[in-house]
C-alpha atoms as an extended CHARMM CRD file, in Angstrom:
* protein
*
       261  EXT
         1         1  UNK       CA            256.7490000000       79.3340000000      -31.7490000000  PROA      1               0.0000000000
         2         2  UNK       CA            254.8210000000       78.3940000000      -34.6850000000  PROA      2               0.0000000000
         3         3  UNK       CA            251.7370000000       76.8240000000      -34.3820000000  PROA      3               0.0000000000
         4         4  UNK       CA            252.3210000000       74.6510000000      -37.0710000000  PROA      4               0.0000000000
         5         5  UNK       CA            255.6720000000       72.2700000000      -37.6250000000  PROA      5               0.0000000000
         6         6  UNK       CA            256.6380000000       70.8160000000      -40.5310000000  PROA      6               0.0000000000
         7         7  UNK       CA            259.7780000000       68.2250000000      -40.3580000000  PROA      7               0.0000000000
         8         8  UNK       CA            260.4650000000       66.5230000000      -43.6110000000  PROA      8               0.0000000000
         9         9  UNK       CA            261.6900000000       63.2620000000      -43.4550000000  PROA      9               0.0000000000
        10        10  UNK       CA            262.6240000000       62.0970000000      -47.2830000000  PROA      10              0.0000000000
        11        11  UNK       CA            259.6590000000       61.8780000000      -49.2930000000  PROA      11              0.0000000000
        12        12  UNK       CA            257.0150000000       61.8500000000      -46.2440000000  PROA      12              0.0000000000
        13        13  UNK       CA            256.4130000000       65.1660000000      -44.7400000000  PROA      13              0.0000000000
        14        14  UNK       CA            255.2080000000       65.4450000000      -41.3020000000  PROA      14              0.0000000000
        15        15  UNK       CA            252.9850000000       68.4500000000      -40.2950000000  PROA      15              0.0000000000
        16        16  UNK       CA            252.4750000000       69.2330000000      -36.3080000000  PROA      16              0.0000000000
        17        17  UNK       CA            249.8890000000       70.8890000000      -34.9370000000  PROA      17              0.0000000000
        18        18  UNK       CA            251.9650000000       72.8350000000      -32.1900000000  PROA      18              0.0000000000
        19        19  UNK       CA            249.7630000000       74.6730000000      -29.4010000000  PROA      19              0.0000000000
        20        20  UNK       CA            249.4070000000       71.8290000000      -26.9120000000  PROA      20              0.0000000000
        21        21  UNK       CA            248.0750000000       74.6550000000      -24.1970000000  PROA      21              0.0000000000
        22        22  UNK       CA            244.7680000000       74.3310000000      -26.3170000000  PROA      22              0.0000000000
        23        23  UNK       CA            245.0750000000       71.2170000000      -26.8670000000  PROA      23              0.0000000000
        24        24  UNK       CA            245.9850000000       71.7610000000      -30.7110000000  PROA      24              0.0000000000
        25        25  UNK       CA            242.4770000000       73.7010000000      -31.5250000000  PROA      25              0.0000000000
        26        26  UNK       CA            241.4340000000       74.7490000000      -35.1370000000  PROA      26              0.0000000000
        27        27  UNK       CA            241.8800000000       78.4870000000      -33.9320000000  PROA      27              0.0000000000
        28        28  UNK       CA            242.0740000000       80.9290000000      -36.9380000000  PROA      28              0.0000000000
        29        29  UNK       CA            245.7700000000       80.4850000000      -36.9460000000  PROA      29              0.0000000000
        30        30  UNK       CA            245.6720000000       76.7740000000      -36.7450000000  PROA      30              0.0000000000
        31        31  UNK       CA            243.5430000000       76.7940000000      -39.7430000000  PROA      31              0.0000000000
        32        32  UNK       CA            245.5000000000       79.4090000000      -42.0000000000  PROA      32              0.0000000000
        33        33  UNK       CA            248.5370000000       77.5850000000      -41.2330000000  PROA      33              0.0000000000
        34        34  UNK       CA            247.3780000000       74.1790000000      -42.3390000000  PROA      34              0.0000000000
        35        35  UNK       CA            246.0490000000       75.4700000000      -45.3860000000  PROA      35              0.0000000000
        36        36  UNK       CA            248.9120000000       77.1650000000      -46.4500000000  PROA      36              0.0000000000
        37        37  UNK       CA            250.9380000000       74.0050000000      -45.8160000000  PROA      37              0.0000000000
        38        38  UNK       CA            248.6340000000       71.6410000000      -47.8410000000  PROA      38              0.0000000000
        39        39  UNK       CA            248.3610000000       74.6110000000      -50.4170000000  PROA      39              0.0000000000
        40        40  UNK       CA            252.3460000000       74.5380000000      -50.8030000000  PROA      40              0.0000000000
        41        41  UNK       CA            252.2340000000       70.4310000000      -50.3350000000  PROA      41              0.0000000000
        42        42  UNK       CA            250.0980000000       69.8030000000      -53.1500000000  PROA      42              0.0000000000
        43        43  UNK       CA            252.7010000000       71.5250000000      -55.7230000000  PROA      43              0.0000000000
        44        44  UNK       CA            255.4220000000       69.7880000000      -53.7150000000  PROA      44              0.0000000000
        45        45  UNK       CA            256.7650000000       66.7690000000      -56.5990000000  PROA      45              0.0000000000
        46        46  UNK       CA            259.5110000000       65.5930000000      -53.9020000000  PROA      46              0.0000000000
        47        47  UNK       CA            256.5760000000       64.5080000000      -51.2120000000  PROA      47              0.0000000000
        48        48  UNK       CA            254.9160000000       61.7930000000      -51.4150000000  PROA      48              0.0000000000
        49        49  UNK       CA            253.5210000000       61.0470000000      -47.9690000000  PROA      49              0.0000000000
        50        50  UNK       CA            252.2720000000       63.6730000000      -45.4960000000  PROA      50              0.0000000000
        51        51  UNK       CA            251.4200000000       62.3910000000      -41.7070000000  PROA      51              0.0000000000
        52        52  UNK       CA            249.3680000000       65.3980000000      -39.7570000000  PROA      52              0.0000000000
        53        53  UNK       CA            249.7900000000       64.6620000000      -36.0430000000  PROA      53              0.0000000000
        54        54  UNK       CA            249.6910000000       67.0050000000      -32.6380000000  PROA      54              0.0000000000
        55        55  UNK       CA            251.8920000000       67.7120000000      -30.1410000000  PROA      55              0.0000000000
        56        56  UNK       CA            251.5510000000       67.7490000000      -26.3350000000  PROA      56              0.0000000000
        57        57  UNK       CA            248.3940000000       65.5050000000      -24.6990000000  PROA      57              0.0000000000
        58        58  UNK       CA            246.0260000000       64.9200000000      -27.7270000000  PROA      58              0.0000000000
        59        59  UNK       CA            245.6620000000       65.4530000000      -31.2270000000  PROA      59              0.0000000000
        60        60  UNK       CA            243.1610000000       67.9480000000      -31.7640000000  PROA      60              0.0000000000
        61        61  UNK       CA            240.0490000000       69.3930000000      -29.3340000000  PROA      61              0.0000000000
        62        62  UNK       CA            238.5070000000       70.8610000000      -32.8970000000  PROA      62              0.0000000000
        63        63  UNK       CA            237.2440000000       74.9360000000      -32.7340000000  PROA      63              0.0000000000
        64        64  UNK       CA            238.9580000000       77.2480000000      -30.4990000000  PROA      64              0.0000000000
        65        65  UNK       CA            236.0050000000       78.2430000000      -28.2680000000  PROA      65              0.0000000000
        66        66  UNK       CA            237.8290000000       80.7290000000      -26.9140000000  PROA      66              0.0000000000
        67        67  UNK       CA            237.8870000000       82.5840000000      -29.9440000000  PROA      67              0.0000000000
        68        68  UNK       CA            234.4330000000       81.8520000000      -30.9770000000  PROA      68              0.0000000000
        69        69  UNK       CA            233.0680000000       83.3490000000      -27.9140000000  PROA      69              0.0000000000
        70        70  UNK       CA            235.1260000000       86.6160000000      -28.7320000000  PROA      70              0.0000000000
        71        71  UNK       CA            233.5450000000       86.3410000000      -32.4540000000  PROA      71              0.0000000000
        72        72  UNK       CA            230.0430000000       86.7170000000      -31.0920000000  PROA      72              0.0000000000
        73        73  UNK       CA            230.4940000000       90.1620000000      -29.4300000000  PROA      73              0.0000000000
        74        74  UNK       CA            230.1290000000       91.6380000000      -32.8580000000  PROA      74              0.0000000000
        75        75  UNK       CA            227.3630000000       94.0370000000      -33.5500000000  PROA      75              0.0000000000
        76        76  UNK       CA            225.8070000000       91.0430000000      -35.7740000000  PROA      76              0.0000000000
        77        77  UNK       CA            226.0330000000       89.2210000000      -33.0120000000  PROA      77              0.0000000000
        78        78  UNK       CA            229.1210000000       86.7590000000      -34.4770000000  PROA      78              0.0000000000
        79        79  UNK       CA            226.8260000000       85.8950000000      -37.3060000000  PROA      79              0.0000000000
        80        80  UNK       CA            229.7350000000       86.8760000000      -40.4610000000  PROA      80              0.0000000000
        81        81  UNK       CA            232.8660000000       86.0190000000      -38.5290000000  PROA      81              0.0000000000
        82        82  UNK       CA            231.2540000000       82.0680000000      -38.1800000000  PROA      82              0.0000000000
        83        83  UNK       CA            229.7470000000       82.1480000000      -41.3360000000  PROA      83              0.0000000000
        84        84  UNK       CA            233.9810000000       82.8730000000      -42.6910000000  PROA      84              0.0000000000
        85        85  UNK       CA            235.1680000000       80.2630000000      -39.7220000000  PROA      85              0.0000000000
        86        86  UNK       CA            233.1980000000       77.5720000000      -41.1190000000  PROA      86              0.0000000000
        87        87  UNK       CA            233.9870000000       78.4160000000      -44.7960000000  PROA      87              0.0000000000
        88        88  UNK       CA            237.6370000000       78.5250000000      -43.5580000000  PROA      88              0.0000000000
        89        89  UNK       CA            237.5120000000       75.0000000000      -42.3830000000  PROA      89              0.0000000000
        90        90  UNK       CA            235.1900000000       73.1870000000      -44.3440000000  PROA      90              0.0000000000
        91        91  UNK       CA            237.4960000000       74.6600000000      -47.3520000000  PROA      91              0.0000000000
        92        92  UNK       CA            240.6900000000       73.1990000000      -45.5830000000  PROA      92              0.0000000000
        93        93  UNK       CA            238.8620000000       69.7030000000      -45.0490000000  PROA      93              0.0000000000
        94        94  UNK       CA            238.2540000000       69.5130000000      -49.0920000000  PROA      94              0.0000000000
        95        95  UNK       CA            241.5490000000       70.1200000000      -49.6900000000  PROA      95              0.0000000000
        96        96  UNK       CA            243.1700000000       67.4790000000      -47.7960000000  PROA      96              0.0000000000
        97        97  UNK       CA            241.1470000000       64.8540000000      -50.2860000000  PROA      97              0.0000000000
        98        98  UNK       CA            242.1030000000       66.9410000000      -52.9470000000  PROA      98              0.0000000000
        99        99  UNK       CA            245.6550000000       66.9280000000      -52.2840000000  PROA      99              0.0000000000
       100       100  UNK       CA            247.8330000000       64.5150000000      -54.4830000000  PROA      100             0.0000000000
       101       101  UNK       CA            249.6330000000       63.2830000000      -51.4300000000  PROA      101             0.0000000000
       102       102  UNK       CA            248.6400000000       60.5990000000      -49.4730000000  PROA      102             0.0000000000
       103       103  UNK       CA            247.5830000000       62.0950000000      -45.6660000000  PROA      103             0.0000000000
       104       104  UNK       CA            247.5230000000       59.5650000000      -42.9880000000  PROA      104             0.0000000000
       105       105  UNK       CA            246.1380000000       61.2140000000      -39.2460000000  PROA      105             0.0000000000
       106       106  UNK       CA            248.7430000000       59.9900000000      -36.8400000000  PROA      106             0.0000000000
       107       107  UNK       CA            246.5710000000       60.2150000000      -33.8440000000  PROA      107             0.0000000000
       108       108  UNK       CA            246.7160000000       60.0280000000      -29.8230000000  PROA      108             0.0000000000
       109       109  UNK       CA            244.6310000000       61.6590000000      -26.7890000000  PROA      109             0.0000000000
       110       110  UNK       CA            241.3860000000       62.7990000000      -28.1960000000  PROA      110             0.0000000000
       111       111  UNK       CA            240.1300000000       64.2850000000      -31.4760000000  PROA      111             0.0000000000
       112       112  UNK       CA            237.1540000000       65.8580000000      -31.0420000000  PROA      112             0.0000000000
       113       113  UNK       CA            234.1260000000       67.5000000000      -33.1340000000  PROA      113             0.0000000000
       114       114  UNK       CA            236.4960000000       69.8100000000      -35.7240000000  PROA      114             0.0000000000
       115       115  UNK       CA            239.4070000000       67.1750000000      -34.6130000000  PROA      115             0.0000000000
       116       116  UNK       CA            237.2140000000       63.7040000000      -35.3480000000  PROA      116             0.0000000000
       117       117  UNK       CA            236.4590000000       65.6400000000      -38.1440000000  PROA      117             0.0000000000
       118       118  UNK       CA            240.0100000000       66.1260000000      -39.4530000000  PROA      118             0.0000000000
       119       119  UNK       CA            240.9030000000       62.4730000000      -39.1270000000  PROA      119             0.0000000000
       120       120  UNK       CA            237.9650000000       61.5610000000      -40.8500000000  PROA      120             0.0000000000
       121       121  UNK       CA            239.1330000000       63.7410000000      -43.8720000000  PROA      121             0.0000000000
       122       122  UNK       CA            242.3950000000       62.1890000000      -43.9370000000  PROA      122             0.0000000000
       123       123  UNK       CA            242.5770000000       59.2470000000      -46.1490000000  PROA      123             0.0000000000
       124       124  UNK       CA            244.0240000000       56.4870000000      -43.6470000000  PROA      124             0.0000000000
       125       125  UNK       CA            244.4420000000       57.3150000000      -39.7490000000  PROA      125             0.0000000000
       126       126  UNK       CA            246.5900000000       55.2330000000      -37.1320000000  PROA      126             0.0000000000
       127       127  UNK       CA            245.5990000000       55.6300000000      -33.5630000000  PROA      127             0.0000000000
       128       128  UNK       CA            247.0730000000       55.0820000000      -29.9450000000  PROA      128             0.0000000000
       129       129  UNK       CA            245.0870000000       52.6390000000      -27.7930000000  PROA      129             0.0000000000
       130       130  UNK       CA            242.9510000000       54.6040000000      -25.1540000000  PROA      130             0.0000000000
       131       131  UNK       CA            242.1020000000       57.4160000000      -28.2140000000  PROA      131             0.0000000000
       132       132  UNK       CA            238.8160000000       58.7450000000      -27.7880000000  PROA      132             0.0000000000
       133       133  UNK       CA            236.8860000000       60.2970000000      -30.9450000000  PROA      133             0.0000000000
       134       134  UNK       CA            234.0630000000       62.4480000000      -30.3270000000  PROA      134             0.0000000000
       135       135  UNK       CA            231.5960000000       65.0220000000      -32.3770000000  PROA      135             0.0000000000
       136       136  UNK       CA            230.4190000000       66.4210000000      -28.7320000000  PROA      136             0.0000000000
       137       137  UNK       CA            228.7530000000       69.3100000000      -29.8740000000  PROA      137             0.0000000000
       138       138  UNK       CA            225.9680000000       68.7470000000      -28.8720000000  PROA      138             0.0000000000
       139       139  UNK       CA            226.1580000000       68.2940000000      -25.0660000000  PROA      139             0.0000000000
       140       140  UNK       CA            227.3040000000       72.3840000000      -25.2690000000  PROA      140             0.0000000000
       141       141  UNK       CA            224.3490000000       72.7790000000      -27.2620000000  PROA      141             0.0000000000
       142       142  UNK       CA            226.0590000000       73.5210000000      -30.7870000000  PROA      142             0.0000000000
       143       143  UNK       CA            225.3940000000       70.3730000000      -33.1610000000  PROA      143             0.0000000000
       144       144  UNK       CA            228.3530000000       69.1680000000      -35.0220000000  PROA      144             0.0000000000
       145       145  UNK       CA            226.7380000000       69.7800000000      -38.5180000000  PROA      145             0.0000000000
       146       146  UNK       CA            230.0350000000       70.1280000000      -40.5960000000  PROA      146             0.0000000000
       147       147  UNK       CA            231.9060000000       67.9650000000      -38.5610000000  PROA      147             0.0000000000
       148       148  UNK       CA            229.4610000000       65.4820000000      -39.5920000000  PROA      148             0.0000000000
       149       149  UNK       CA            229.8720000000       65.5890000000      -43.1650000000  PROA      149             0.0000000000
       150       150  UNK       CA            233.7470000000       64.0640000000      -42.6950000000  PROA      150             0.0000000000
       151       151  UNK       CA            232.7620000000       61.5610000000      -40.2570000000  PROA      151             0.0000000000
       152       152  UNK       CA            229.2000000000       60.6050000000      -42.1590000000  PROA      152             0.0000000000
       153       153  UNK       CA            231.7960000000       59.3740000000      -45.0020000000  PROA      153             0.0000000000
       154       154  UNK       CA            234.0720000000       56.9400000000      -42.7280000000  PROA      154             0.0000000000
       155       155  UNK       CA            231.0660000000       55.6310000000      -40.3200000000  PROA      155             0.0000000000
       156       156  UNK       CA            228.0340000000       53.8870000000      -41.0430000000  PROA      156             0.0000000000
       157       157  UNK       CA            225.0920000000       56.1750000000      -41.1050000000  PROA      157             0.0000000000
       158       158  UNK       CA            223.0020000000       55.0830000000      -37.6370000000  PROA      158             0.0000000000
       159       159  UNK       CA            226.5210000000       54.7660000000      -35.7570000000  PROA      159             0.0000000000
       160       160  UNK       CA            227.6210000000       58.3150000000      -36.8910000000  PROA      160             0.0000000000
       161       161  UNK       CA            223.9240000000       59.7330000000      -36.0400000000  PROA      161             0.0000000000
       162       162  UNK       CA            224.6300000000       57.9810000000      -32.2530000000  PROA      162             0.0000000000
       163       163  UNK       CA            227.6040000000       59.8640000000      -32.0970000000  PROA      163             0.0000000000
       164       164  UNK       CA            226.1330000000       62.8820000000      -33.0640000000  PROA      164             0.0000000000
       165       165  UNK       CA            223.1280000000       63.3580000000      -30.6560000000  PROA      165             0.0000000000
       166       166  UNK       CA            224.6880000000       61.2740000000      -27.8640000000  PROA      166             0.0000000000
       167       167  UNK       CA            228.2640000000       63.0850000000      -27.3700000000  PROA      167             0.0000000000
       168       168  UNK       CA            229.6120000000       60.3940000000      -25.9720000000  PROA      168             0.0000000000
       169       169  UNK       CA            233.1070000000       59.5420000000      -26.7170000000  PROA      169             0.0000000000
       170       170  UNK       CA            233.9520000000       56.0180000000      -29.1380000000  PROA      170             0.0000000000
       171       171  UNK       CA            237.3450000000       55.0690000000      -27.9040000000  PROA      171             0.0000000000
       172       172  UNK       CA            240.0290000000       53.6560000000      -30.4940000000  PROA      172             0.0000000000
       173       173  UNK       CA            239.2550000000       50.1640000000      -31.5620000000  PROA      173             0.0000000000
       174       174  UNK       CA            235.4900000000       51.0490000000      -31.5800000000  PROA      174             0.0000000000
       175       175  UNK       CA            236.8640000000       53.6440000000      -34.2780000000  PROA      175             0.0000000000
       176       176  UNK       CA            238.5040000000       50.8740000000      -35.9090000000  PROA      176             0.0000000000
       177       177  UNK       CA            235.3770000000       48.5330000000      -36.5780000000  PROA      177             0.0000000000
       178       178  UNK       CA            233.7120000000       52.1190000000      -37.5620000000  PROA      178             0.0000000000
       179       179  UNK       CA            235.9760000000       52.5790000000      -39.9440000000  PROA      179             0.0000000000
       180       180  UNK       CA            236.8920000000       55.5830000000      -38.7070000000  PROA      180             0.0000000000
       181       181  UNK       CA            240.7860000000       54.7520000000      -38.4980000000  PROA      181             0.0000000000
       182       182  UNK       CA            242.8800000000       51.9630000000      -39.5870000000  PROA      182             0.0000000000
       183       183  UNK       CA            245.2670000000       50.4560000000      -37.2900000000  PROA      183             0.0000000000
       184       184  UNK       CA            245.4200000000       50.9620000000      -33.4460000000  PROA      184             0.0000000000
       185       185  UNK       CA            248.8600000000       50.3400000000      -31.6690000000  PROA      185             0.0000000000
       186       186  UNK       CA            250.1290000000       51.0650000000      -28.4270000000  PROA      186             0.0000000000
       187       187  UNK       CA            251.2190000000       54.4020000000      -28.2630000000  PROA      187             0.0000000000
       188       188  UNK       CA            254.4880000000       53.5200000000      -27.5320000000  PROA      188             0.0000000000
       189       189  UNK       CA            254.7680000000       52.2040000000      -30.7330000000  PROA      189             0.0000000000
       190       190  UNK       CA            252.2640000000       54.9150000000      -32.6710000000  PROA      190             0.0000000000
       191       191  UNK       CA            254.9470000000       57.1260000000      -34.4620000000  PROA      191             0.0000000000
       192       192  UNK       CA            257.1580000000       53.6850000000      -35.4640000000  PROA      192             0.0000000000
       193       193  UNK       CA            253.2410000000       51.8880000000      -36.7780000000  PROA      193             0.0000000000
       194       194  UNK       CA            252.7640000000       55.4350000000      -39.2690000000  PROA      194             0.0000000000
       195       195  UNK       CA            256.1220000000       55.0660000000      -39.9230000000  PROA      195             0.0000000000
       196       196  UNK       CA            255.7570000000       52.1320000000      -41.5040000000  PROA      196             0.0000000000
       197       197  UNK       CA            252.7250000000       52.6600000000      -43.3540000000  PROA      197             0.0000000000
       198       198  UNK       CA            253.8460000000       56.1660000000      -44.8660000000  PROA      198             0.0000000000
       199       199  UNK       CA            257.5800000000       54.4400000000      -46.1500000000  PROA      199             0.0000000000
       200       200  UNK       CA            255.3840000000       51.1760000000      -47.7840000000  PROA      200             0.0000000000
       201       201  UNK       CA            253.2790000000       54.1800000000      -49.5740000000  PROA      201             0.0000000000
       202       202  UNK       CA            256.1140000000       56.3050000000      -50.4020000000  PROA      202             0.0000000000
       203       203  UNK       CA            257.9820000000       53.7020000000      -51.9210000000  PROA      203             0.0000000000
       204       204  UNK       CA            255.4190000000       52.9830000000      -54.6270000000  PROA      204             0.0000000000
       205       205  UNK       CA            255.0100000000       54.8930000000      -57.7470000000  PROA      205             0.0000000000
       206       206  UNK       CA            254.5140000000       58.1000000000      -57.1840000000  PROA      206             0.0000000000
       207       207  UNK       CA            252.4580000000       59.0640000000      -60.1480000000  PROA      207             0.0000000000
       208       208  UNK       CA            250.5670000000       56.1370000000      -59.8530000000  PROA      208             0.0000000000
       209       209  UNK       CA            249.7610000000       57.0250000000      -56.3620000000  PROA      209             0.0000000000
       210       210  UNK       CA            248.3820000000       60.3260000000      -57.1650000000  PROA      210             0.0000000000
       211       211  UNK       CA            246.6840000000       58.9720000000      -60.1550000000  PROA      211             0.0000000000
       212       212  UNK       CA            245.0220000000       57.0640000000      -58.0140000000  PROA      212             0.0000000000
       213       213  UNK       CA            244.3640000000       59.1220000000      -55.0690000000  PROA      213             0.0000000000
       214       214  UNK       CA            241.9670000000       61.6040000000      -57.1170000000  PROA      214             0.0000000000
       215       215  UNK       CA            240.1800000000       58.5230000000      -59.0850000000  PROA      215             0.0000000000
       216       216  UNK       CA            239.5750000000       57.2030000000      -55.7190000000  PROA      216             0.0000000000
       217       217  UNK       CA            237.7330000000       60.5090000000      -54.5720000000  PROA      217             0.0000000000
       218       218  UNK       CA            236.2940000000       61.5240000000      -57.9470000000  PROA      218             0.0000000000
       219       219  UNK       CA            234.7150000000       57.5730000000      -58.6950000000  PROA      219             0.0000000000
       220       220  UNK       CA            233.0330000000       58.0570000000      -55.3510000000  PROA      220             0.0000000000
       221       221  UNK       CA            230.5930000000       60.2510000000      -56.3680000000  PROA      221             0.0000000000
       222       222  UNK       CA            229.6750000000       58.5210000000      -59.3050000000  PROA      222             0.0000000000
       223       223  UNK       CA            226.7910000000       56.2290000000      -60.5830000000  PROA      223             0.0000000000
       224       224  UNK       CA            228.2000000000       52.7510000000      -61.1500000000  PROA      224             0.0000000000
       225       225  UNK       CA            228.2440000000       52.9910000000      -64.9680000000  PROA      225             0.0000000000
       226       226  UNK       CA            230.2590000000       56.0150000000      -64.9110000000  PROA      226             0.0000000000
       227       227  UNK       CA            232.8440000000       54.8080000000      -62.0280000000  PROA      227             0.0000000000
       228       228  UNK       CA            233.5310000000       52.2040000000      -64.3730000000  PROA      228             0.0000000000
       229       229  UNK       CA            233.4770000000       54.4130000000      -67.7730000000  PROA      229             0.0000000000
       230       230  UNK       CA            235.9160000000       57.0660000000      -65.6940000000  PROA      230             0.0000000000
       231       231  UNK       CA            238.0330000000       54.1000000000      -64.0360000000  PROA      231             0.0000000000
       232       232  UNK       CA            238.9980000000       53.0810000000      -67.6650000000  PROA      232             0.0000000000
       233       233  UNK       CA            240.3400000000       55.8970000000      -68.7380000000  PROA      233             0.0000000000
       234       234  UNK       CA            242.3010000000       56.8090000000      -65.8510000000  PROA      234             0.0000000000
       235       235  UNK       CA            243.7010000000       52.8380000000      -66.4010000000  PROA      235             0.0000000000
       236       236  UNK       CA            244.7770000000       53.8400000000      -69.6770000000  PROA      236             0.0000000000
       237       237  UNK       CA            245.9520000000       57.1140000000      -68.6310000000  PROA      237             0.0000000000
       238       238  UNK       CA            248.1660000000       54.9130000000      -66.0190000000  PROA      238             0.0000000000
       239       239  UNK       CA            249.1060000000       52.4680000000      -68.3920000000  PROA      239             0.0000000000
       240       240  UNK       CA            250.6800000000       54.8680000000      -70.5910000000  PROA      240             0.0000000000
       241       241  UNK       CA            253.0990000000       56.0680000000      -68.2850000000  PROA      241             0.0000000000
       242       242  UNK       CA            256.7450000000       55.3930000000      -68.8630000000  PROA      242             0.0000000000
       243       243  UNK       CA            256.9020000000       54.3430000000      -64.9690000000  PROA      243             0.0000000000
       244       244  UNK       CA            254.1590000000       52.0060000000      -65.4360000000  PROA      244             0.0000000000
       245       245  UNK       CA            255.8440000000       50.5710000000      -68.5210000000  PROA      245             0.0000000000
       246       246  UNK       CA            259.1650000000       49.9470000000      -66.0360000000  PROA      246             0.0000000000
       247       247  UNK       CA            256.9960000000       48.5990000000      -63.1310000000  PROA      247             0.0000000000
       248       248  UNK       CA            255.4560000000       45.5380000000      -65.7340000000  PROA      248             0.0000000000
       249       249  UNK       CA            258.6010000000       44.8740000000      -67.3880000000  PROA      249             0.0000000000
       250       250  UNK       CA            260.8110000000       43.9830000000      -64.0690000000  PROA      250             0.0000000000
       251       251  UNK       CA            257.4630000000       42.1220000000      -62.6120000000  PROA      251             0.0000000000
       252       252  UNK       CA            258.1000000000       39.6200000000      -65.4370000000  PROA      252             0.0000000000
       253       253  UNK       CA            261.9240000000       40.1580000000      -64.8960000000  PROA      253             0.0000000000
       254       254  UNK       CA            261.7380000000       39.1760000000      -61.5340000000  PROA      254             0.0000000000
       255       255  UNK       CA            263.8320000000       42.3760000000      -60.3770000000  PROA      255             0.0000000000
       256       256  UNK       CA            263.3350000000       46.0040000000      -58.9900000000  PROA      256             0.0000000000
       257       257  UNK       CA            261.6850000000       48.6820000000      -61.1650000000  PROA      257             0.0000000000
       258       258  UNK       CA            264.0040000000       51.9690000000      -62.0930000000  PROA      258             0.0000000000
       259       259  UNK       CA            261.4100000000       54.4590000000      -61.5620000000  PROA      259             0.0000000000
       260       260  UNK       CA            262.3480000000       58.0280000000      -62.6550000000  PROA      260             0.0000000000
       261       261  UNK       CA            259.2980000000       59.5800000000      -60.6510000000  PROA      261             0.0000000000
């Protein structure tokens, strides 16, 4: 069986990680799948929503160590087969940013190191109550250097540094005054709670959406002055849009926009 489901459900696609005997690990196929999913996602017009989630007891228990360990009985003693692993994933992490699609982490059991990591790369996560989050690395001796990246972004600096040299585990709502995720529900009512939150998404403008999405990412890394200066023009860009034209027009009209994208 594939280690990797995809089930689309109108304009939201939903992508499962599907080896719940590892608990869903980033093993090399884990990782080639998922990037040649996002890879065929982001040229995909009629999606508009993608929820990641993971089958069986949790949602992802990051590298396969299994593997790694077999990686290190090279003659170079592992040193090129990490050096692509890391490349691998760090390269799938910047994509799910980069993708025009919404991703929202729909996410139960644990997600640890590589796994915290992936919901922090998502750009909103929902979580079950009882979640734990972890970058435990470090209690195996391997810091969780790239995971931290991901998770330095969502989680104030001395907070994401505790987590990092500590191991210990932050359990959901913790995550949620983090910032690490944005809603915790019972997980009874977890798939219903992403649900919701993909169809309000889905049913806005599409372009506008993905407009958005990349200004969001891109004005990030700016200075102020040049947010602002960038900002404009993708307003304009926006504003131009026949859509956009539509969505004003039956604001004022007091009725619902006909949208052709």
């Amino acid at each position: 069986m594939a280690v990797l489901q995809r089930e689309d459900r109108g304009a939201v696609a939903h992508l499962t990680l599907n080896a719940p005997e590892s608990l869903n690990a980033l093993s090399d196929a884990m990782l080639a799948a998922l990037q040649a999913e996002f890879d065929a996602l982001s040229d995909d017009g009629a999606i508009r929503v993608v929820v990641l989630k993971g089958a069986g007891k949790a949602f992802c228990a990051g590298h396969d160590l299994k593997e790694m360990t077999r990686g290190r009985q090279a003659e170079d003693g592992g040193a090129a087969y990490f050096a692509d692993l890391f490349a691998r994933c760090s390269a799938l992490m910047q994509t799910i940013p980069r993708l025009p699609q919404p991703v929202i982490a729909q996410v139960h059991g644990i997600a640890t190191a590589a796994g915290c990591q992936l919901v922090a790369s998502c750009d909103m996560a929902v979580a079950a109550e009882g979640t734990l989050f972890g970058v435990n690395g470090v209690n195996i001796g391997l810091f969780c250097s790239t995971p931290m990246v991901a998770l330095s972004r969502n989680v104030p600096r001395k907070q994401a540094f505790e987590m990092l040299t500590t191991g210990a585990f932050v359990e959901a709502a913790r995550a949620r005054e983090l910032g690490l995720v944005n809603r915790v529900v019972p997980e009874a009512e977890l798939a219903s709670a992403v649900e919701d939150v993909a169809g309000t998404v889905a049913g806005k403008l599409g372009t506008a959406v993905r407009i958005g999405k990349r200004a969001f990412y891109e004005q990030l890394q700016m200075p102020l002055d040049a947010a602002y200066a960038y900002t404009g023009e993708v307003m304009v860009e926006n504003m131009l849009s026949r859509d956009t034209e539509e969505g004003i027009a039956a604001f004022i009209e007091k009725r619902d926009p006909e949208w052709q994208q």
